[in-house]
C-alpha positions in Angstrom: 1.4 12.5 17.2 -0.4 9.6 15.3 -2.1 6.7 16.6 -4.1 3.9 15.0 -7.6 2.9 16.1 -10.2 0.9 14.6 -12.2 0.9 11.9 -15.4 2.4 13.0 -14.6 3.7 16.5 -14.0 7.3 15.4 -17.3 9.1 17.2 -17.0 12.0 19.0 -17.2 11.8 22.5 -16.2 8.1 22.8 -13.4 7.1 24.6 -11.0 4.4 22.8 -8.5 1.9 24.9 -5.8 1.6 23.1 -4.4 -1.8 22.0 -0.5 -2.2 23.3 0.9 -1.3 20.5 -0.1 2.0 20.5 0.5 2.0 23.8 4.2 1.4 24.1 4.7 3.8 20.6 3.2 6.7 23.3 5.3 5.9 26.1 8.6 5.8 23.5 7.6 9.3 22.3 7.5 10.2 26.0 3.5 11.4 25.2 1.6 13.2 28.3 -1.6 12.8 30.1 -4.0 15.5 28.0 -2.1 15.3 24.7 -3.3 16.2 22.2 -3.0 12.9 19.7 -4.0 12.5 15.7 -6.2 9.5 15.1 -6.2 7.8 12.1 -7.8 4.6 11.5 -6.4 3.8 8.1 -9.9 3.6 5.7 -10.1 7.9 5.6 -10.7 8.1 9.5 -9.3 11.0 10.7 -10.1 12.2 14.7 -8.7 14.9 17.4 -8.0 13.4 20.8 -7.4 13.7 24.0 -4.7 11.6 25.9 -5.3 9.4 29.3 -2.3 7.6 30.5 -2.5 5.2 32.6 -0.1 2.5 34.5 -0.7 0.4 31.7 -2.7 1.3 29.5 -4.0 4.3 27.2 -7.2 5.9 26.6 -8.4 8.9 24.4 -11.1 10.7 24.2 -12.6 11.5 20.9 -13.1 15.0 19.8 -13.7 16.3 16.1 -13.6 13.8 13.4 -13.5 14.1 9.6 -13.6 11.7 6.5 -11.5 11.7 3.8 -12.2 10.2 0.6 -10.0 7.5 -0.6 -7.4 8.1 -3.2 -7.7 7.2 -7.0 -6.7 3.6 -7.4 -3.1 2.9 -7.8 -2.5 -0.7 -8.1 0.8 -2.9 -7.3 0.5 -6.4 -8.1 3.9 -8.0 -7.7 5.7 -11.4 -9.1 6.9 -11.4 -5.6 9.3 -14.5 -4.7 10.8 -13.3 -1.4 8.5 -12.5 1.4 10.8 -10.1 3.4 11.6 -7.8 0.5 7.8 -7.9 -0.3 7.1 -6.4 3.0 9.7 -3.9 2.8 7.4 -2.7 -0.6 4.6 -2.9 1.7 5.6 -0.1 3.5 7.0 1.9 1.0 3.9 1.8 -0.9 1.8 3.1 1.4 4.1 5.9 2.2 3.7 6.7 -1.7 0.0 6.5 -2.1 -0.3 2.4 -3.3 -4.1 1.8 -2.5 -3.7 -1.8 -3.2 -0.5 -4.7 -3.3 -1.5 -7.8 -4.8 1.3 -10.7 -4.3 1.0 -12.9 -7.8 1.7 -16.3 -7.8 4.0 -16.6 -11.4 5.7 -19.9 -12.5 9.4 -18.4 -11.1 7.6 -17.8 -7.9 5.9 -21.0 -7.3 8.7 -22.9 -6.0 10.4 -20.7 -4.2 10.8 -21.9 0.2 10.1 -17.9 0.6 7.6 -16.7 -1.4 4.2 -14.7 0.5 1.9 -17.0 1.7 -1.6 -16.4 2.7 -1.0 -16.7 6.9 1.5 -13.7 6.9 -0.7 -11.4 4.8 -1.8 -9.9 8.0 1.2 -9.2 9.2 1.6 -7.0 5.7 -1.4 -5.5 6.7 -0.1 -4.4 9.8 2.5 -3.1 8.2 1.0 -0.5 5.9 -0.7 0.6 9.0 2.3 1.2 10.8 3.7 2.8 7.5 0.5 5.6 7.2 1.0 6.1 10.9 4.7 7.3 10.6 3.3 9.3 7.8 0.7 10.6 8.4 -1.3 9.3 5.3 -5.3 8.3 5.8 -5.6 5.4 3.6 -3.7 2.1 4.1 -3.3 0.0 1.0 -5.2 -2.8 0.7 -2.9 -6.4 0.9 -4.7 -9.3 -0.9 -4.1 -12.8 -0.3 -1.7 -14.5 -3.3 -3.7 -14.5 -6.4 -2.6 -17.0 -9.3 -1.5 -14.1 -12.5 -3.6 -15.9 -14.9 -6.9 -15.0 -12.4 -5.7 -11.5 -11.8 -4.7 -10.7 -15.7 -8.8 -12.0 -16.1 -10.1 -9.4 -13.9 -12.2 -6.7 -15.2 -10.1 -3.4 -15.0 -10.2 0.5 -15.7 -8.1 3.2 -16.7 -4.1 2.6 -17.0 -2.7 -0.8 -17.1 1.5 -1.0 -17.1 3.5 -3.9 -17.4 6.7 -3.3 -16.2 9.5 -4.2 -19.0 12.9 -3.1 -19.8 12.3 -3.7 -23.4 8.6 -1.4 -23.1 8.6 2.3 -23.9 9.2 5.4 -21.9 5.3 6.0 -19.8 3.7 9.0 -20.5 4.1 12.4 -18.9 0.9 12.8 -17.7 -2.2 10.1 -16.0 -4.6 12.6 -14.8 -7.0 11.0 -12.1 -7.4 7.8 -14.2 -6.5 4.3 -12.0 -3.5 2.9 -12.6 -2.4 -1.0 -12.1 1.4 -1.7 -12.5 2.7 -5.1 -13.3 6.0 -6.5 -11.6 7.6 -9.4 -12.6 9.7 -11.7 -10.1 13.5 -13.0 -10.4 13.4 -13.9 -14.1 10.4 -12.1 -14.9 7.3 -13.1 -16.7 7.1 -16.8 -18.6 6.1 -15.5 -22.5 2.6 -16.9 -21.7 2.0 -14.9 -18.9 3.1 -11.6 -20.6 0.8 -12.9 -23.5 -2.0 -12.9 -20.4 -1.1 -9.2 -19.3 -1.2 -7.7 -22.9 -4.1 -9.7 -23.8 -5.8 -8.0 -20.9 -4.8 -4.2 -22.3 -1.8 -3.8 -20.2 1.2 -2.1 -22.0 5.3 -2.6 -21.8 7.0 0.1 -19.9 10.3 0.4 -18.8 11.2 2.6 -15.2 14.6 2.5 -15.7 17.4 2.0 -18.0 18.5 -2.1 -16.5 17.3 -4.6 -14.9 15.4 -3.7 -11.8 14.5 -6.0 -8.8 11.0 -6.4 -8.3 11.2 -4.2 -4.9 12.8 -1.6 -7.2 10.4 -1.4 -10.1 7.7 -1.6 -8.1 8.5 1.2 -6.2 9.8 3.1 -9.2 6.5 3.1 -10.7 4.6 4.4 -7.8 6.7 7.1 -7.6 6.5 7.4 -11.5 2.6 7.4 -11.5 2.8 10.0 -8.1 4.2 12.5 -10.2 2.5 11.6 -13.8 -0.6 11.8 -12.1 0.2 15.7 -10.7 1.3 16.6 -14.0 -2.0 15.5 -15.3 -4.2 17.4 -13.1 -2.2 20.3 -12.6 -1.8 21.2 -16.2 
């Protein structure tokens, strides 16, 4: 059974209170006093402990711990105009390996009443967290705050760089263990300038799929894409 814990508290031999979220996730999976319970705090954190139930609360005893390293880079940043499909993203991703989601503010985005704005990006955060803990992954993506495309487009970047685009070619077979950075466009896609910006900053047209796709979808679809590109790479 996994259960989050903070950043930094995995020692062995310390005992962690659990917050009450964790808490009632135990007492739903009917956990036991002396359980046995996976700790993970999402940044490679990775402990065995022991379970302490109390009336209301949870403790657990920290026994071996281990780090992991974090995972190539495999970028989402997303023309996203809807909040609660962007968060339904949020957790995909971090079920498929996404080590950052980056919410772009595009000129079909700007005016929408539901587009992601700064004060809910930690509830996004929370959600990758609760994503890796039904998982079982060790590295929650990263959530930015809203970054204007022009400023992200500007930023200095390695390795693969995809703009997603039904009128792009086919991706490659194979990655290897190079990063990756995908480009989604919203409803109604990328304005000519902004594609301009992407291409101008090395990122090439690819299509995931053989219509239109919904930002949720392409995004997703190209994770999933890169997963297996990147396999193929490294295994042969």
């Amino acid at each position: 059974m996994n259960v989050l814990v903070p950043v930094g508290s995995l020692v062995t031999g310390a005992r962690i209170v659990l917050d009450a979220l964790e808490v009632h996730h135990l007492r739903v999976r009917r956990a036991g006093a002396g359980e046995a319970i996976r700790l993970l705090d999402g940044a490679g954190g990775v402990g065995e402990g022991t379970l302490e139930l109390g009336r209301k609360d949870a403790v657990v005893t920290v026994g071996a711990v281990r780090h992991e390293d974090p995972p190539v880079p495999l970028v989402l940043a997303i023309g996203a105009g809807e909040r609660d499909r962007f968060a339904w993203v949020v957790e995909k991703a971090a079920e498929l390996g996404v080590t950052e989601i980056v919410p772009l503010e595009t000129e079909h985005t700007r005016g929408v009443a539901s587009r992601i704005r700064e004060a809910q990006v930690e509830r996004f955060r929370r959600r990758t967290l609760e994503a890796i803990k039904q998982c079982g992954a060790t590295w929650a993506p990263q959530v930015r705050e809203p970054v204007p495309l022009q400023q992200f487009a500007a930023e200095p970047r390695t390795g693969v760089r995809w703009l997603a685009a039904l009128e792009g070619g086919v991706p490659p077979a194979g990655v290897g263990a190079q990063p990756v950075t995908i480009a989604v466009g919203p409803e109604g896609g990328f304005t000519p300038e902004e594609r301009w910006a992407f291409e101008a900053a090395g990122f090439v047209p690819v299509r995931f799929g053989d219509h239109i796709l919904r930002f949720e979808t392409a995004a997703l679809a190209g994770a999933v894409y890169t997963s297996i590109a990147r396999k193929r790479g490294l295994d042969g």
